[in-house]
C-alpha positions, 0 to 999 in steps of 0.5 A: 123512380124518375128518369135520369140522363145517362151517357155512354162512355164505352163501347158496349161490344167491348165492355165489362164494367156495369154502370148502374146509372143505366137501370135508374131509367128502368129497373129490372130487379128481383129485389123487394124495392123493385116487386120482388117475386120470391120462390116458395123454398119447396119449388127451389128445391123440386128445381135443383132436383131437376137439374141434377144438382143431388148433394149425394154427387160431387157437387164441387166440381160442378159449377153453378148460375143463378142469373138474377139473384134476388134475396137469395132463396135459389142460392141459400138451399144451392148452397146447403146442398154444396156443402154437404156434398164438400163435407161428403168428399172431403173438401174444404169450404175455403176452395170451393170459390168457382163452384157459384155464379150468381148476380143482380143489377140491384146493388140492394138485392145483392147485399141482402142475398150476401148477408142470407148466404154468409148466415147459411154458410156460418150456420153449417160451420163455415167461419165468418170470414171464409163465409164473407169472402166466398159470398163476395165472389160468388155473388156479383153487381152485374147485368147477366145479359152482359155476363160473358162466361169465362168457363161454361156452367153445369146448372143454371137455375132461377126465376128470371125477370118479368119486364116487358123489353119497352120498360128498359132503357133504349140503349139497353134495348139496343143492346140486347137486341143486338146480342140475343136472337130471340128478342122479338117484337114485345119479347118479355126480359126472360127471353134473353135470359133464357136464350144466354143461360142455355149458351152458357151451359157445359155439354151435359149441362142443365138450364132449370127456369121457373117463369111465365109459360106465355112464351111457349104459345105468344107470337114473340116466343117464336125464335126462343121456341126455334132455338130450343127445339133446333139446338136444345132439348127440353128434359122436363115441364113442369105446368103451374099456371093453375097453382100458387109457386111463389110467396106473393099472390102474383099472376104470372102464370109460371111453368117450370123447363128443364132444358140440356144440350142432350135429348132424353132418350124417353121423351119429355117428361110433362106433369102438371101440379094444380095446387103447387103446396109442399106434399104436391111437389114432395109426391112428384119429387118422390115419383122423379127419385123412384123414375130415375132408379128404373130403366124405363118411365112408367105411368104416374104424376108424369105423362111421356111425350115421345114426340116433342115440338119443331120449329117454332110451333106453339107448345101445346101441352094437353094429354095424348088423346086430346093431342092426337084430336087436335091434331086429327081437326087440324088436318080436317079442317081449314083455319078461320082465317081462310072464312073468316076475319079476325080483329079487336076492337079500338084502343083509345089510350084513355078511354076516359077522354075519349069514349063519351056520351051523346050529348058532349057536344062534339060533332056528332059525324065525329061520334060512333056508338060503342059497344063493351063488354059489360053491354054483352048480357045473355047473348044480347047487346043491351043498353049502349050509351057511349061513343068513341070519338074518330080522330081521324079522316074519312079518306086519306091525310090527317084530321082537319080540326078547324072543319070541326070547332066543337071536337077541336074545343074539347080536344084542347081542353084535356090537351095537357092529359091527351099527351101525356099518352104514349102514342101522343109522344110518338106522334106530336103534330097528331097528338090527339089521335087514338091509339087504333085507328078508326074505321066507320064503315066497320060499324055497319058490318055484320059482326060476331063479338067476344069478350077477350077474356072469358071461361065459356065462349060469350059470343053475341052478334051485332047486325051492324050497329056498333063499333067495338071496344078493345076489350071485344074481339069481333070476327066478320065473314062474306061467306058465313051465315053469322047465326051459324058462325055464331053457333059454332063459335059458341061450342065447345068444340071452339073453346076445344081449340082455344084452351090449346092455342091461347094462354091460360089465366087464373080462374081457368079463363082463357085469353082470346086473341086474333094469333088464335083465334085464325088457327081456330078451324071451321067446317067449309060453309057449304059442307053444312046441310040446309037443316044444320045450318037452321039448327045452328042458326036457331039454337044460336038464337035461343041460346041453347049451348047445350044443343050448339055444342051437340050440332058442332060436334056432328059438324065436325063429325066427331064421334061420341068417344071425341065428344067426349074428350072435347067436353072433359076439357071444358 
């Protein structure tokens, strides 16, 4: 949808009315026209059953929010189960008008969810007309994150937006901003809507999400992990980035929360479903309804942790036992980042301009040898013929390209595409830079590189020969003998500690990232002996990984009972 102008008239601190030309710049929709993501009807229903929302109480004194309304699926099983509590206590479907919330700032999405609900209200005996004026009321043309509640709501429950908040509108980006505490650095638009649905809720209110979990670990979920863990409790977790929770085939890598103002006085209950299909989530529901007639929890599809998470720190859920290692290696050992170096290689903004080969004429001072993931084969680097061009100086100012008539040639040739670059919009006068800056001498240093996306560490060492492509994280070190780094961070202990810090993706590949990678703890250097440090360092060069993964785990004096726990979590 092209951009359009837009002007404000209001004074948004103030104002209640939605202007639907602000979402013409960028839609944030659930609706099908805007990549819609609908639930799948069994996880609707584990969700309302986690948030309490049990037709057998009197559901009509409760108030329920659906913040992002989508076509409707939360609300249309909500409201079955409104309706038969209304039939169970005798009151009419005529008053039952504050009873929902739900909204969407896609006038498309909010028709299509009316006409579902007034068909599921006239198909449990709810005439037409009642059915019409209730669906008008209950379902509202509107921004949630300008939503201001006139009363507090008992359940809250959705699956919010996935946009990232750079999408949106500035003046709307502003705004949230301004509003909402945890919108951080690249915070994703579910931020903000989990941050206000939680205000909204009553004193023994239920906030039931399902979403992506990368906010639990990533940087930019920080201040959301901090309000929860100061302010909030959360009740329930419910792990999915292995299944399939939604129609479409999309790779959100979702969790489900349940998050109230109260603490559960048995701990947080954790469970994780590898396939997410209808008998899965019916034998945890089963387990849910048979826990919630006891007094205590007892072993079964939940594990209890007693202790939950403080601060910000990232959420890692693993089984108690790989926890309590975690923790034990934490308290052991120093984090990389005090040895070692961390970074990711050069972004370009379009790698098909300026990554090259030798022979395209440009100066070759202006060329560095590239190496990409697809030249990581065996554990060696093989057959580099690319380059990426240094749009910067060597020293400080800017890049003079009349020093360099041949770069400055090809530069003005694809000048119209180079700017069509956001970074280029950013930086007009230097247009032509890359994204990251680049920095020569790093091509000389000794180096280890590892894929940014991988299921085993792929870790390969470059003597000095290359510079680093963006989709290869590189660590250097002074202090490290780089075949045994190189050992070490091809163990299973290393990927131990990755599949706690990073996020996880489909095909059960971790993502490797420098915010993780720092945490990642090493032996002191010179707590090796001389011939662990030539076992690692041979076993690194052969390739050996069921020996590395042996000499790690006597590195870091784990016992058989440990190792073992690290290898189950490969």
């Amino acid at each position: 949808m092209g951009a359009k102008a837009v002007q404000f008239s209001f004074d948004f601190a103030e104002q209640r009315v939605f202007d639907p030309n602000l979402y013409e710049v960028a839609p944030r929709s659930s609706g099908e026209a805007h990549g819609v993501v609908l639930t799948k009807p069994h996880i609707v229903e584990l969700m309302l059953d986690l948030a309490g929302y049990d037709a057998r109480e009197n559901l009509t004194r409760r108030r329920l929010l659906e913040p992002s309304v989508g076509h409707g699926v939360f609300l249309r099983l909500a409201i079955r189960r409104l309706m038969a509590s209304a039939g169970r206590h005798g009151v009419p479907a005529a008053s039952l008008d504050r009873c929902v919330v739900a909204m969407d700032i896609d006038a498309g999405s909010v028709a299509v969810a009316r006409e579902t609900v007034a068909n599921e209200l006239h198909l449990l005996g709810v005439s037409r007309q009642i059915a019409a004026r209730l669906c008008s009321k209950w379902i509202q043309h509107s921004d949630f994150l300008l939503h201001a509640a006139d009363e507090p709501y008992d359940v809250v429950i959705g699956n919010p937006p996935y946009v990232r908040i750079e999408h949106v509108h500035i003046e709307l980006q502003r705004e949230y901003r301004s509003r909402f505490q945890t919108v951080f650095d690249r915070a994703d638009l579910y931020v903000p809507f989990i941050e206000h649905g939680l205000s909204l809720l009553s004193p023994n209110g239920r906030l039931s999400y399902i979403c992506s979990d990368r906010w639990t670990l990533n940087k930019y979920g920080a201040p959301l992990r901090n309000l929860m863990t100061s302010e909030y409790a959360v009740q329930e977790y419910v792990d999915l980035h292995n299944a399939s929770p939604f129609e479409s085939d999309v790779n959100a890598y979702p969790c489900i929360f349940v998050v109230g103002r109260t603490v559960p006085s048995e701990g947080v209950r954790v469970a994780t479903l590898t396939r997410a299909d209808e008998a899965e989530v019916q034998q945890l529901r089963d387990e849910l309804a048979e826990q919630s007639s006891r007094s205590s929890l007892t072993p079964g599809a939940f594990e209890v942790h007693r202790h939950w998470f403080r601060g910000d720190e990232p959420w890692i859920i693993k089984a108690p036992d790989s926890l309590a290692l975690l923790r034990k290696l934490e308290n052991a050992f120093g984090p990389l980042a005090e040895t070692c170096r961390p970074g990711i290689g050069v972004a370009t903004g379009n790698d098909s301009l300026f990554i090259v080969r030798g022979d395209c004429g440009i100066e070759p001072d202006r060329l560095l040898p590239l190496v990409m993931r697809e030249n990581l084969v065996q554990g060696r680097i093989q057959n580099v013929d690319r380059y990426v061009i240094n749009t910067f100086p060597d020293g400080r100012g800017a890049l003079e390209l009349d020093q360099y008539p041949r770069l400055r040639a090809y530069l003005m040739k694809h000048e119209a595409e180079i700017r069509r670059r956001h970074v280029s919009g950013k930086n007009a006068v230097h247009w032509y830079r890359t994204i990251d800056r680049v920095y020569p001498g790093l091509t000389r240093v000794p180096k280890l590189l590892f894929p940014d996306i991988c299921a085993t560490p792929t870790v390969v060492l470059d003597k000095g020969e290359y510079y680093p492509h963006h989709n290869l994280y590189y660590v250097t070190s002074e202090l490290w003998d780089m075949e045994v780094l190189g050992a070490l961070m091809s163990s299973c202990v290393t990927m131990f500690f990755m599949r706690a810090y990073s996020v996880k993706m489909r095909g059960d590949f971790v993502r490797f990232q420098a915010q993780n990678l720092r945490r990642l703890r090493l032996p002191d250097p010179t707590s090796l002996t001389n011939d662990q440090c030539a076992a690692l360092a041979t076993a690194f060069r052969a390739q050996d990984r069921a020996e590395m993964d042996r000499l790690a785990c006597e590195a870091y004096g784990l016992s058989d009972a440990d190792m073992g726990i690290v290898l189950a979590a490969q």
